[in-house]
C-alpha positions as CSV (number, residue, x, y, z in Angstrom):
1,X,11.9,162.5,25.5
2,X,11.6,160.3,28.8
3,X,13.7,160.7,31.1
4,X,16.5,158.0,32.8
5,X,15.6,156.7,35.9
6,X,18.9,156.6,38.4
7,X,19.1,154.7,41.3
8,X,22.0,156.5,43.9
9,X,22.1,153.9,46.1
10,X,23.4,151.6,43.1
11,X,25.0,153.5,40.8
12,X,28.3,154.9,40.8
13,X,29.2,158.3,40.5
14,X,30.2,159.7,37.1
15,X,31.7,162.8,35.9
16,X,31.0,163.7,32.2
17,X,33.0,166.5,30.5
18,X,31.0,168.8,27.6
19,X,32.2,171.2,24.8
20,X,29.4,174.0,24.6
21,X,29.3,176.1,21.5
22,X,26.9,179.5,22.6
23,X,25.8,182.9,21.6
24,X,25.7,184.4,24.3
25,X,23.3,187.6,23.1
26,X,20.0,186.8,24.3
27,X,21.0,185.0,27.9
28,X,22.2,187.0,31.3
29,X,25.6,184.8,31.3
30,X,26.7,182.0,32.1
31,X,25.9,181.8,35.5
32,X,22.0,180.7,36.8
33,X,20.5,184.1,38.3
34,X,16.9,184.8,39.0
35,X,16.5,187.7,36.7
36,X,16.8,186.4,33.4
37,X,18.0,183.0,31.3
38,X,21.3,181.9,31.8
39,X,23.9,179.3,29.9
40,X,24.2,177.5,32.7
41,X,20.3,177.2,33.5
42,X,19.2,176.1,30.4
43,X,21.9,173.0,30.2
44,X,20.9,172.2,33.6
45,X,17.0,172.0,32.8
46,X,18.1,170.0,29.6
47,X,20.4,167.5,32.0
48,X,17.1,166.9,34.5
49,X,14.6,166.0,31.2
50,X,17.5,163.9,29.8
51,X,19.0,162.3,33.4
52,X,16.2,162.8,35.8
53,X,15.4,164.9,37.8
54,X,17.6,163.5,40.8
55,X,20.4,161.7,38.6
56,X,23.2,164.3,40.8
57,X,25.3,163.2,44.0
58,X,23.1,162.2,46.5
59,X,20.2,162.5,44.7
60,X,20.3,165.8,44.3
61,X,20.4,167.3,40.5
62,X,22.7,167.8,37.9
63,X,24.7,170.8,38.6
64,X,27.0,171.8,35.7
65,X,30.5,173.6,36.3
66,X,32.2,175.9,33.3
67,X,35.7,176.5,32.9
68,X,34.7,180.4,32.5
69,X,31.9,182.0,33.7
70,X,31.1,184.2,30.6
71,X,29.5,187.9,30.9
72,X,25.5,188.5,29.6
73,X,26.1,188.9,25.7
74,X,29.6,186.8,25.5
75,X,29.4,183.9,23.2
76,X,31.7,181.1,23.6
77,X,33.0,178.6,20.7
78,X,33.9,176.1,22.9
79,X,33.0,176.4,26.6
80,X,34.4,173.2,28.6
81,X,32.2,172.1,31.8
82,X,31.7,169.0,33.5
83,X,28.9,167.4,35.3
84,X,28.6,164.2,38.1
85,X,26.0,162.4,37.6
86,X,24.7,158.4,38.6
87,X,22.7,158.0,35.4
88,X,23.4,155.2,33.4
89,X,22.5,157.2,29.9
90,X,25.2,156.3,27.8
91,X,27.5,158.8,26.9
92,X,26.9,158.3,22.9
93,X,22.9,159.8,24.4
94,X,24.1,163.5,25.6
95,X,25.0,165.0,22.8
96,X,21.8,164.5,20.3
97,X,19.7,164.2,23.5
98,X,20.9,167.6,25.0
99,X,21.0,169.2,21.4
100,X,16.9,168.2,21.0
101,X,16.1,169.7,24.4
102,X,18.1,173.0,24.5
103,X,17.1,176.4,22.6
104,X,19.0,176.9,19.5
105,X,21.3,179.3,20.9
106,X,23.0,176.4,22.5
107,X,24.5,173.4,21.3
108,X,26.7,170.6,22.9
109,X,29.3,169.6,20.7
110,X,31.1,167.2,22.7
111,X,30.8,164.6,25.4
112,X,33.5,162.4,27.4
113,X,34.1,160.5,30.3
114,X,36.4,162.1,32.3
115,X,38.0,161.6,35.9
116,X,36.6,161.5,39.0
117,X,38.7,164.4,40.0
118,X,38.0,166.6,36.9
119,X,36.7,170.1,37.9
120,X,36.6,172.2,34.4
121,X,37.7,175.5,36.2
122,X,40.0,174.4,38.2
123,X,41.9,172.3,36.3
124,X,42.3,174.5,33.0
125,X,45.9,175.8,32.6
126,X,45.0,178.8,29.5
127,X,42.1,180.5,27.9
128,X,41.6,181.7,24.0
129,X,39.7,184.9,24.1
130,X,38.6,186.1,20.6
131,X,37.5,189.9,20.6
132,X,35.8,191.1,16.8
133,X,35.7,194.5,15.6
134,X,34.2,195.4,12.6
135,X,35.6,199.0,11.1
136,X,33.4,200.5,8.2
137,X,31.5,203.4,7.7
138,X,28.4,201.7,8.1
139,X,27.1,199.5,10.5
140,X,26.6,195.7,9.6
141,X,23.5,194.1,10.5
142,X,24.4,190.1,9.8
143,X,27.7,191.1,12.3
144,X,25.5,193.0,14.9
145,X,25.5,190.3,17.5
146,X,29.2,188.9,17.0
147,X,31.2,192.2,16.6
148,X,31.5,195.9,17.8
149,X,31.0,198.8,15.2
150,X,34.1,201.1,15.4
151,X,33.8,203.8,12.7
152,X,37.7,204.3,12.7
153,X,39.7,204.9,11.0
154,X,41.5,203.4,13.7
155,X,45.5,203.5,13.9
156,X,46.3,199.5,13.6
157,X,50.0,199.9,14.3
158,X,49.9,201.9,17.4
159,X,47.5,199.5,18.3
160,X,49.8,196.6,17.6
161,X,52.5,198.6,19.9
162,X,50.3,199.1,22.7
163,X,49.6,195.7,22.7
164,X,53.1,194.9,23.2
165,X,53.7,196.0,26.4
166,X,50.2,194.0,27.7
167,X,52.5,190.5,26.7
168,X,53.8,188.9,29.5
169,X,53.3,189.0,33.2
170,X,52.0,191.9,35.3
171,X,49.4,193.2,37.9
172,X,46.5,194.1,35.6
173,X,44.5,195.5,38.2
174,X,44.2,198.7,35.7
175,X,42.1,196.6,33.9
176,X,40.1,194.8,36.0
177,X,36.3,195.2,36.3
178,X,34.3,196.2,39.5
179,X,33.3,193.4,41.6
180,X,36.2,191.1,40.5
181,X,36.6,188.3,43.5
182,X,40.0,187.5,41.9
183,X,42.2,186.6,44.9
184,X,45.2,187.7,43.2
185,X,45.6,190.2,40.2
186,X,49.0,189.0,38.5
187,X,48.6,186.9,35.4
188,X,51.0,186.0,32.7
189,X,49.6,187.2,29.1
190,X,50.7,184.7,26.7
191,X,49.8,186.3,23.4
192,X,47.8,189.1,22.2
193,X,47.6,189.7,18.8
194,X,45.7,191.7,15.9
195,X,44.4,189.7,12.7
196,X,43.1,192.2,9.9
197,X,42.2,189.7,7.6
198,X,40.9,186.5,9.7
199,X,39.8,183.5,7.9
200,X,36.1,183.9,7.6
201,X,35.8,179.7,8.0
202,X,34.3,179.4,4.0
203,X,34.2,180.0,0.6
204,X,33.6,183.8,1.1
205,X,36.2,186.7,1.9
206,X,36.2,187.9,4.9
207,X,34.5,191.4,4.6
208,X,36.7,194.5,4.7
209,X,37.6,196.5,7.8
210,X,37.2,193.2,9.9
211,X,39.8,192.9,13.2
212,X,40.0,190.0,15.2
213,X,42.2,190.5,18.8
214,X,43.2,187.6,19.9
215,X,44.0,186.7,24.1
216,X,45.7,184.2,25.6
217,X,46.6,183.8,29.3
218,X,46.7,181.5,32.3
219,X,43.5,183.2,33.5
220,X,41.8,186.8,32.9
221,X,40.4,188.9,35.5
222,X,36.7,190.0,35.5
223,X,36.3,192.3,32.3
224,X,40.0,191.9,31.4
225,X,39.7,191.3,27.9
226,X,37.3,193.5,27.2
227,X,39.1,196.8,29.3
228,X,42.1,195.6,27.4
229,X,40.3,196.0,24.1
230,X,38.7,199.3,24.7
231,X,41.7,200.6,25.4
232,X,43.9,199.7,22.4
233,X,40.5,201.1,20.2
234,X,41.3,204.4,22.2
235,X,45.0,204.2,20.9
236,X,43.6,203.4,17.1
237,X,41.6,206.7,17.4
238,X,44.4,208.9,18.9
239,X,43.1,208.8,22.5
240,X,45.8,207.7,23.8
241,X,49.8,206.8,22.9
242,X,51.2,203.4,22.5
243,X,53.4,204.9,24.9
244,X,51.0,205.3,27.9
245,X,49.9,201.3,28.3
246,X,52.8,201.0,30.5
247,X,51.7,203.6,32.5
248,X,48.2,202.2,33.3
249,X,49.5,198.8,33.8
250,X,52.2,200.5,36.6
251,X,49.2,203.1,38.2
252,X,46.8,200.3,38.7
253,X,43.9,202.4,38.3
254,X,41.1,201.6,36.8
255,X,40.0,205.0,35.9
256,X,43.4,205.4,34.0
257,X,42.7,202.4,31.3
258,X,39.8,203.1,28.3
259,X,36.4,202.2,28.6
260,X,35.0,198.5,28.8
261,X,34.3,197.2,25.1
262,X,30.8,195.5,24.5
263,X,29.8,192.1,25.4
264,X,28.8,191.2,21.6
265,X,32.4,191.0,20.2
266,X,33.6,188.3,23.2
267,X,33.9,185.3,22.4
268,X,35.6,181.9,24.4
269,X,37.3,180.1,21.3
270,X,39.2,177.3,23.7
271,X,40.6,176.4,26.8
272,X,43.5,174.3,27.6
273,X,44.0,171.4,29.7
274,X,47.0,169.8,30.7
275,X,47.5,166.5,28.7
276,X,46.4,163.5,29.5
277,X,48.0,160.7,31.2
278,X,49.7,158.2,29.5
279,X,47.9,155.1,29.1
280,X,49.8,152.2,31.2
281,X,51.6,149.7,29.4
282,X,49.2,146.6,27.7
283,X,50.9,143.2,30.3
């Protein structure tokens, strides 16, 4: 596919907005890093083939921004990130002409104009964080790279009641990973709750001993969602009490919460916006 030809000095600056749908399990996150692929490198090389090579501000290229930067192995449903660009592609072009450049691990399922002004991180007001856990005697190869095997049994209600004290607003730095650059560590849990029997999406059943934990907040921490997780398995298996979430969320401490659950069972289902202006009034 040939690429656009942009000219800076003619064109004006636009900022396109994508929905990225991503399994995460063979790339080193989100985020471009020498040491393996990334999300965020292989959209970028797609954007220079499809754009140019210097179709960014100032001729520079095409730097994408996510609304989350997601962890090595974390998959995301629909990832929101925008891009500024001068090229004149129109916007009906990115989605089939990203979709036939990136690996099949990565698809773009969306593309809009947006404002100027729109920064997909800054801007987003929630996040929908979808944690899987599969809970049968034997492990599941078709749900080895989407969930965590947890031979259980595990104790649902207790974990239903230590999820209960997680709702709301707190310091969660109990449950925040190392190396978080998190200015502040308050944030207001919206909604945490345990789905045994999810809806698979199509004709067939969902398969037994299948738990879906969903998250939603104004923001998570580094690791949140996963420390949170890995500690309500430890209440299912009788590690800990229901009793004793409140008393990591008041110590703090790290080293007080359960461990940090794998990357394979994240996944970014949504992230919310706040709505859009009303169009003005037709003269």
């Amino acid at each position: 596919m040939s690429a656009s030809r942009s000219n800076t000095d003619a064109e004006p600056l636009r900022t396109v907005r994508l929905v990225v749908e991503y399994d995460g399990t063979d790339f080193h996150g989100w985020q471009r890093q020498p040491q393996g692929p990334s999300i965020q490198a292989a959209l970028e090389d797609a954007l220079a083939r499809l754009l140019g090579a210097a179709a960014g501000p100032e001729g520079r290229a095409v730097a994408v921004v996510a609304a989350g930067r997601t962890d090595a192995g974390v998959h995301a449903a629909a990832q929101v990130c925008h891009l500024r660009t001068t090229a004149t592609v129109p916007l009906r072009a990115f989605v089939p002409g990203l979709n036939a450049l990136l690996p099949a691990a990565i698809a773009v399922k969306e593309a809009q104009e947006a404002p100027g002004d729109f920064h997909a991180r800054r801007a987003a007001r929630g996040k929908h964080y979808r944690y899987t856990i599969i809970e049968t005697p034997v492990r599941s190869p078709l749900l080895a790279r989407r969930a965590w095997w947890v031979r259980g049994p595990l104790d649902r209600a207790a974990m239903r009641a230590g999820a209960a004290a997680l709702v709301g607003e707190h310091d969660f730095s109990a449950f925040r990973g190392q190396g978080c650059e998190a200015k502040t560590t308050v944030r207001l849990l919206r909604a945490l709750d345990l789905v045994e029997s999810p809806d698979a999406g199509g004709p067939a059943p969902p398969p037994a001993g299948l738990l879906q934990i969903d998250l939603r907040a104004t923001a998570f921490l580094k690791h949140m969602v996963r420390n949170i997780v890995g500690t309500l398995v430890e209440i299912g298996r009788g590690r800990f009490a229901a009793a004793d979430v409140a008393a990591i969320l008041d110590s703090r401490d790290r080293r007080r919460a359960g461990p940090t659950a794998p990357p394979q069972g994240l996944c970014l289902m949504s992230v919310e916006y706040p709505p859009d202006p009303p169009s003005p009034p037709s003269p």
